[in-house]
Residue, then its C-alpha position, 0 to 999 in steps of 0.5 A: x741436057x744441052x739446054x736445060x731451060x728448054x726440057x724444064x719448059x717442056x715439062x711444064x707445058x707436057x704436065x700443065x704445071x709451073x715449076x718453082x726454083x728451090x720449091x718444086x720436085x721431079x719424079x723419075x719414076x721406074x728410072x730403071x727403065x731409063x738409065x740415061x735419065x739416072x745419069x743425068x741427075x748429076x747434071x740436073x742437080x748440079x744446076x740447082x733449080x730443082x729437086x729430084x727423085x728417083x723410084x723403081x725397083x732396086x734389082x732392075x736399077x743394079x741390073x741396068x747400070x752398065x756403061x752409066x756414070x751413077x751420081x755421087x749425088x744419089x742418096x739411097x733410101x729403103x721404104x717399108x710398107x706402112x707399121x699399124x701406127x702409121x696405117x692408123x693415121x692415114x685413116x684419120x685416127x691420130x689419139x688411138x696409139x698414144x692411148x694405147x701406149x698408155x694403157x700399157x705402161x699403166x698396166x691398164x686394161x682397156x675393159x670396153x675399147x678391147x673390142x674396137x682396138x682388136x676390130x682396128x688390128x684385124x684391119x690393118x692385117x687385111x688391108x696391110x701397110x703397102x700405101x696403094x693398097x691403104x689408099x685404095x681401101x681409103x677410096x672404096x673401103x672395100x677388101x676385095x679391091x685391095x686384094x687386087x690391089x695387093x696381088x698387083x704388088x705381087x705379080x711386079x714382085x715376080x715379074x723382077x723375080x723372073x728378070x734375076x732368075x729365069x728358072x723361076x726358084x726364086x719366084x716359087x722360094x718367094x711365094x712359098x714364105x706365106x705357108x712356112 
């Protein structure tokens, strides 16, 4: 962090890009793994140039925390996984919700399109609303690949699981929740 001109020029020479004062973002990702990198966001956005953000997994991030400053300037947002409305836009559809909503303050039945609106429910249990799985059935538009897509999330689940409790009950409690 002594010369930040120099770790900015790195970056764009390493990830081939021009960063832009005030219009560009650096991605941390996994910042868990680096707590160091964490703590030197305060520096970083006290210079101004740029944004920041920092993904990983919540219980690896409080887990590696010793011996760090945390930045007052970390902002924490919670994601979920895409609801049906969202899952339908990032299909392309953007008329079906409002419709849908409609129909319903009407009290209208949708007569013909209660087939397709339920085909398009059906879907979006399969594929689900985690935005790399949405992704990959947007790519391949095929199931089983988003199922493997899906059991990846899992297994990363798990393997935080087993970094909080290494008797595996929090692991089994989990993947217990589908048959309750």
């Amino acid at each position: 962090l002594m010369d930040l001109n120099y770790i900015f020029m790195q970056l764009q020479a390493i990830y081939n890009v021009v960063l832009s004062p005030r219009h560009s973002v650096i991605v941390f990702d996994e910042v868990q793994k680096c707590p160091l990198a964490r703590q030197a966001i305060k520096y970083l956005v006290a210079d101004g140039r740029y944004d920041y953000i920092e993904t990983g997994s919540l219980i690896s991030i409080k887990k590696n925390i010793n011996d760090i400053t945390i930045p007052s300037e970390e902002e924490r947002v919670t994601l979920y996984p895409m609801d049906f409305e969202e899952f339908r836009w990032a299909l392309g559809d953007n008329a079906s919700m409002s419709l849908l909503k409609t129909f319903y303050e009407k009290r209208m039945p949708l007569d013909k399109a209660h087939r397709q609106k339920i085909r398009d429910l059906r879907l979006y249990m399969l594929v689900g609303g985690m935005p790399q799985a949405v992704n990959e059935y947007l790519e391949t538009n095929n199931l089983s690949m988003v199922d493997s897509v899906k059991r990846g999330i899992i297994k990363i689940y798990q393997d935080d699981f087993q970094k909080l409790d290494p008797t595996g009950r929090l692991e089994t409690m989990f993947m217990e929740i589908p048959g309750q």
